[in-house]
N, C-alpha and C positions, 0 to 999 in steps of 0.2 A: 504494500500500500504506500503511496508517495505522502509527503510531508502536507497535510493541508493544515493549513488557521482556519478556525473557528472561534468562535463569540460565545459568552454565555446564554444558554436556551436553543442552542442550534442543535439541531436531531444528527445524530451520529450512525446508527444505526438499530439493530433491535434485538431486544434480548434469543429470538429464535436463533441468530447466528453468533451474536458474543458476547462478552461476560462484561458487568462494570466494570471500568476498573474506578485508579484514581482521578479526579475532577470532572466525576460524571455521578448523574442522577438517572433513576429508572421512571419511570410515569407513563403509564400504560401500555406496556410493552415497548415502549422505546427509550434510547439508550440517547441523552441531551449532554451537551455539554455544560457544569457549571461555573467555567474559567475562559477568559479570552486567551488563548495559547495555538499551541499545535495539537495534531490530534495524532497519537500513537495507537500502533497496532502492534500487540506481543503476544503470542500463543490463544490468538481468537478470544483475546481482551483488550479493549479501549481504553485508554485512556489519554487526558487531555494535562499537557504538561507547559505551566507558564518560563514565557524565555525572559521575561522581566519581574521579576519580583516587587511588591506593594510592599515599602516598610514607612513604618515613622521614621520621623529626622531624629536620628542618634547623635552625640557628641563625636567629633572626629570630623564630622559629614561639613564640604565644601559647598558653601551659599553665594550666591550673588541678594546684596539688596540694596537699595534706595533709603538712604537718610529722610523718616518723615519728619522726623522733629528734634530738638536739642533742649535739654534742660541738662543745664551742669548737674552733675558730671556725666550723663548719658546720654546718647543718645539712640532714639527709637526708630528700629528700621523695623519695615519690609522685606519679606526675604522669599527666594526662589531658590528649592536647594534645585545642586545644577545632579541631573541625573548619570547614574553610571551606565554600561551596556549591559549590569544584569540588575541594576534596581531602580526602582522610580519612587519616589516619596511620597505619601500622604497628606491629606490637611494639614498646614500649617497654622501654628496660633496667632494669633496678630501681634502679639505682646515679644518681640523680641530687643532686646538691649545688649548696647555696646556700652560699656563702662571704659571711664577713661584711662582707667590704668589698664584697660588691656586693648590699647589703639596699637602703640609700637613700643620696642623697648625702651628704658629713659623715660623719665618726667615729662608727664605732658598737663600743663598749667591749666587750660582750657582745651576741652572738646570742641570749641568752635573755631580756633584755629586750625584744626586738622580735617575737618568736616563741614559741610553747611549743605543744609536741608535741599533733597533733588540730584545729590550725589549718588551715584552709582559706586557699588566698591562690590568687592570680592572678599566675605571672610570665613572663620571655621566655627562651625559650634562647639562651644567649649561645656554646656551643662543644658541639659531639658529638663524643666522642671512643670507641671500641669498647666500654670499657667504665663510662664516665659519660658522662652528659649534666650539665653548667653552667648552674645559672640567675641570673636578676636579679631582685631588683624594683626596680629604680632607676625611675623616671620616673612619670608620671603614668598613673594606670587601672590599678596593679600594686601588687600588697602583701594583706595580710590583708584576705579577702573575709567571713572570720566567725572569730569568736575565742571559746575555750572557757575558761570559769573553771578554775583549774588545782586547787583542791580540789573542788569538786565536778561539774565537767562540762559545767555545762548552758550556754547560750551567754550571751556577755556581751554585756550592751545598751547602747549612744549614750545619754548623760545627761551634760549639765551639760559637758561638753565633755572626758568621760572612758569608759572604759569600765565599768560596772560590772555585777556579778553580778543576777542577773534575780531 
């Protein structure tokens, strides 16, 4: 049998020719899929096997997000964890914070010098807790992925070894 995708509630076949396996349900003599995946055939048994896996966002896990807001010393981001080739994330909670002692290594005085609201960045999740999620940018490959001029919006450009307005 060749590799097909299916969706879940999609009829696969019927218990007269083979058995459930895993990620299948029976209902009235037929054999549905209850996973979006591939559908395998093993010794005239079905089953339907996911090539992406659904997890919550764990610590360790690599986020892109958007600075909504800044009250010293935090500030409140938006986040998109960025997915791997065998997992995809789940709901994420709204409530995620970046604390200022874990922006970069060294003292950082004010979180709004290193950030301002509309910033895009790249960080890690450092702790999930019910209702936040903790991030970093400490280390290398994390921090401001694009940076917005704060009077007028538009993105700020690499010159001269600063950031300036476009």
């Amino acid at each position: 049998m060749a590799v097909k995708d299916v969706i879940p509630g999609a009829h696969i076949g019927t218990e007269e020719e083979f058995v459930a396996g895993q990620g299948t349900f029976i209902e009235n003599a037929g054999i549905y899929s209850t996973l979006a995946g591939s559908l395998a055939e093993d010794q005239r048994t079905l089953s339907v096997g996911q090539r992406v896996r659904l997890e919550p966002v764990r610590a360790g896990a690599a986020v892109l997000g958007r600075i909504e807001n800044i009250v010293e010393p935090i500030a409140l981001v938006s986040i998109i964890p960025l997915p791997t080739e065998s997992v995809r994330y789940t709901e994420v909670p709204d409530n995620c914070v970046l604390h200022a002692s874990r922006v970069k290594d060294g003292f950082v005085k004010s979180i709004r010098n290193e950030f301002k609201i509309g910033d895009i960045i790249r960080a890690r999740v450092i702790e999930v807790k019910s209702t936040e999620i903790s991030l970093s940018t400490e280390g290398q490959d994390l921090g401001v992925l694009k940076a917005f001029c704060s009077k007028c919006r538009f993105p700020l450009e690499l010159a001269d070894g600063g950031l300036k307005c476009g």
